[in-house]
Backbone as CSV, one residue per row, in Angstrom:
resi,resn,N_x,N_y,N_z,CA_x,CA_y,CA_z,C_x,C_y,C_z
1,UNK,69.149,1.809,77.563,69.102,2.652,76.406,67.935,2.222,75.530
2,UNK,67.085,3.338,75.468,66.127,2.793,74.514,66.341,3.085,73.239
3,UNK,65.275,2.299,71.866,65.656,2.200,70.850,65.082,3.599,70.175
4,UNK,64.058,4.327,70.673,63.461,5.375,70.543,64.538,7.280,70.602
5,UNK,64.561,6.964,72.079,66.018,7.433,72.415,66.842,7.952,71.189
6,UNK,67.630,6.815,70.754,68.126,6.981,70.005,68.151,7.398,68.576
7,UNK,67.051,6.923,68.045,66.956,7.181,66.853,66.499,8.592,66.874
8,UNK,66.042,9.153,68.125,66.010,10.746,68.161,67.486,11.533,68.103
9,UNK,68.114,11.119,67.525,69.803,11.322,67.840,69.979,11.619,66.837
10,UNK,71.016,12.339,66.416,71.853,12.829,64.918,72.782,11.375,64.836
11,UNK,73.512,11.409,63.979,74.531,10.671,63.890,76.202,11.199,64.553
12,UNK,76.393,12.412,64.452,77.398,12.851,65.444,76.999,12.011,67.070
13,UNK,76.217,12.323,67.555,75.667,12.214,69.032,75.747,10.434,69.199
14,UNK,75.423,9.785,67.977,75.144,8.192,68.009,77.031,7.681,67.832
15,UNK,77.258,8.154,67.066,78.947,8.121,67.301,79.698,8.292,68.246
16,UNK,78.888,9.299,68.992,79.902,9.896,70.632,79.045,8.304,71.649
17,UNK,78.135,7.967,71.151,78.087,7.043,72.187,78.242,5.755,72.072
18,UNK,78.392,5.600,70.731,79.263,4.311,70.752,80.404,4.182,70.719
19,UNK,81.159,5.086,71.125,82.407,5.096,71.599,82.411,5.154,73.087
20,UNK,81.382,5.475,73.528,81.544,5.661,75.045,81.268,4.179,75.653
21,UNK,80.427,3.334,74.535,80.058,2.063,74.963,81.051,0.572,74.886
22,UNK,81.352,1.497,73.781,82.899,0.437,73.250,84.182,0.735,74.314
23,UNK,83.850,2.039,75.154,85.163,1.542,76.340,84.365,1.367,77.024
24,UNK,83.205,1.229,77.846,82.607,0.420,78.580,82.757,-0.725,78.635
25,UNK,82.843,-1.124,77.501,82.739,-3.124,77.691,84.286,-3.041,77.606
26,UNK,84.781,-2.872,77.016,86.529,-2.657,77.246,86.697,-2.982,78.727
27,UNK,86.427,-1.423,79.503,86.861,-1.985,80.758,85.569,-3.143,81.757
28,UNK,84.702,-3.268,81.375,83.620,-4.056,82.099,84.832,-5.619,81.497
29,UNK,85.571,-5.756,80.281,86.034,-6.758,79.707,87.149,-7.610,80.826
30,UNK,88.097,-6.134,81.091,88.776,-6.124,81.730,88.637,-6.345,83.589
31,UNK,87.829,-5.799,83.811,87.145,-6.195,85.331,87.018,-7.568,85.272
32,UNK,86.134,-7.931,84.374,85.975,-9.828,84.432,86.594,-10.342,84.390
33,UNK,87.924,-10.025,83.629,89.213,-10.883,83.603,90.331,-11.248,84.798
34,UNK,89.820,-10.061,85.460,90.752,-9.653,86.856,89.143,-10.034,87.387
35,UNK,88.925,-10.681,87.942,87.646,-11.381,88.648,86.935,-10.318,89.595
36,UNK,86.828,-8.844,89.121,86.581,-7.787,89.654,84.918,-7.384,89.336
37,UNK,84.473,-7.409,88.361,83.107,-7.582,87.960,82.071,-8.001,88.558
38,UNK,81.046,-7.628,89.251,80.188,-8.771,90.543,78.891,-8.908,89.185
39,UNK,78.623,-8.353,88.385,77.194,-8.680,87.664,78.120,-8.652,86.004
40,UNK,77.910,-10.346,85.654,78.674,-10.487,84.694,77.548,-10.217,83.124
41,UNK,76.471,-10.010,83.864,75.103,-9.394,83.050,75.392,-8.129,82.278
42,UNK,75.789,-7.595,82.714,75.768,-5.769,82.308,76.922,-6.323,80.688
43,UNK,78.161,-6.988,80.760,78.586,-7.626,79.745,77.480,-7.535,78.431
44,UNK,76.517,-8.583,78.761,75.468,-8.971,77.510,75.066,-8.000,77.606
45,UNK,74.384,-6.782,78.155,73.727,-5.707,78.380,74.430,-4.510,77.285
46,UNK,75.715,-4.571,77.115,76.622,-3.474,76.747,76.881,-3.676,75.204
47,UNK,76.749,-5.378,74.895,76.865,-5.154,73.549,75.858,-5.534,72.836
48,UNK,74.654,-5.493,73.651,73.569,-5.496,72.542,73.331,-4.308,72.471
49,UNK,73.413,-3.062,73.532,73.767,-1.878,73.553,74.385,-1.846,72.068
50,UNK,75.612,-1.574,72.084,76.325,-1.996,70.834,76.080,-2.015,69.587
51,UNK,74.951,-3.079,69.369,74.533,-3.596,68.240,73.416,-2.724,67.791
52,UNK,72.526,-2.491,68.802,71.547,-1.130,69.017,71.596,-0.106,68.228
53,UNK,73.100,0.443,68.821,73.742,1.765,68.303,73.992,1.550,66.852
54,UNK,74.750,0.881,66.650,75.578,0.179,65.101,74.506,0.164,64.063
55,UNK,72.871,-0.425,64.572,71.557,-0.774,63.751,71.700,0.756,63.546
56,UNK,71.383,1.596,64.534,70.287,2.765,64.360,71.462,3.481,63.718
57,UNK,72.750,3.689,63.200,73.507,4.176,62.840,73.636,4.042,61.152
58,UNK,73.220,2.520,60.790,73.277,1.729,59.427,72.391,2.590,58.953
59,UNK,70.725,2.329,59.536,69.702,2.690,59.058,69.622,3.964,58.741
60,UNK,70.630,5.535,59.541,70.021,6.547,59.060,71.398,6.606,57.738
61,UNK,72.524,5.910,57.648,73.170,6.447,56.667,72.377,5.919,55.284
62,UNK,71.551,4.947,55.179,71.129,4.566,53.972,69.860,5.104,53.826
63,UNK,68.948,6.120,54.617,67.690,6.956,54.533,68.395,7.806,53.103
């Protein structure tokens, strides 16, 4: 996910996908726990994802 990407986004659209990301790592959470997961990478991958979304979300409510 790029950071560009996104900030081409409304805030409806940035909401629908950080919800889609927040059950991602949910179940990516859950795979690892049940030793089901083969790339324990995509983990760190999902919530800087995350944090990504959350930034570019802060920044347009205070424009």
């Amino acid at each position: 996910m790029d950071a560009k990407e996104l900030r081409s986004q409304d805030l409806n659209q940035l909401n629908e996908t950080l919800e889609g990301l927040f059950k991602e790592h949910f179940e990516m959470r859950m795979q690892h726990k049940s030793a089901q997961l083969s790339d324990t990478s995509k983990l760190k991958a999902t919530k800087k994802n995350i944090a990504r979304v959350k930034t570019i979300i802060k920044e347009k409510t205070n424009e």
